[in-house]
N, C-alpha and C positions, 0 to 999 in steps of 0.2 A: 496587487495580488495577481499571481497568475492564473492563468484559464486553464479548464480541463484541454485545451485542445495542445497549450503547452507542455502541462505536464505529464498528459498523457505519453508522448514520445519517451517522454525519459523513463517513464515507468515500464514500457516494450525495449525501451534499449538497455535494462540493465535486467531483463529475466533472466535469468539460471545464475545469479552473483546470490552469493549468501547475507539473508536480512535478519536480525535478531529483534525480536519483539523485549518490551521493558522489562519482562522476564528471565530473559535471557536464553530463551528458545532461538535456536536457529531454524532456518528455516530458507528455502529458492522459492521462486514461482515461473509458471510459463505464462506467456500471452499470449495465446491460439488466435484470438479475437477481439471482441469488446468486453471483453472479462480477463480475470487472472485464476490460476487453480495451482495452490499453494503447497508445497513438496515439505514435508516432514518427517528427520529421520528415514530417508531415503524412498518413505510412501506418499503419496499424493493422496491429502485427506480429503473429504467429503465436502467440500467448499470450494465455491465458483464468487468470485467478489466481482462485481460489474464495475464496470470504466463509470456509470453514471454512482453508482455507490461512492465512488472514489471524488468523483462532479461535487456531490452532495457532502461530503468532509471537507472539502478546499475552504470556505469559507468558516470552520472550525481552527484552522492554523494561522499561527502555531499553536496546538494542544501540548500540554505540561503533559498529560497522559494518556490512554485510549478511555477511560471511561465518559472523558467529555465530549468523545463522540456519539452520543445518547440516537436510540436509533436506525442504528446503521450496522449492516451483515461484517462478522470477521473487525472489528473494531481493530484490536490487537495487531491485525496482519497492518490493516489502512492507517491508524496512527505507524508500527513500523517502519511502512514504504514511505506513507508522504513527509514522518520528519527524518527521513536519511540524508544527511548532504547531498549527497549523489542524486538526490529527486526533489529536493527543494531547493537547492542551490544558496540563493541569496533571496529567495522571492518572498519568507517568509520568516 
């Protein structure tokens, strides 16, 4: 399983690429920091998901869906990111 300090990179190096949550909401995010803040429909809603929020999912994956991350802020966005190919690659 990989570390937050692995996948944290890949989650900085694919901000402003469009992620669709199991709903099919599209949706980007920025990484200013040790957080992400999630762009919808061209507005940046009301949600800050922490690098450590995302720490605390890792050992959840792979999840079938966001509800089995019980828990945890922006479920929906953090299951989206972390099962993207693009950010799990093969680790999971």
């Amino acid at each position: 399983m990989a570390t937050i300090e692995e996948v944290w990179p890949r989650i900085e190096r694919h901000a402003g690429r469009e992620f669709q949550t199991v709903t099919g909401l599209r949706f980007t995010y920025r990484a200013p920091g040790l957080f992400i803040r999630v762009t919808r429909d061209g507005r940046e809603i009301n949600r800050v998901l922490s690098r450590t929020n995302f720490a605390k999912s890792l050992p959840s994956m792979p999840a079938s869906k966001p509800s089995q991350l019980k828990g945890r802020q922006g479920p929906a966005y953090v299951w989206a990111i972390l099962m993207d190919p693009r950010i799990r690659q093969s680790d999971w």
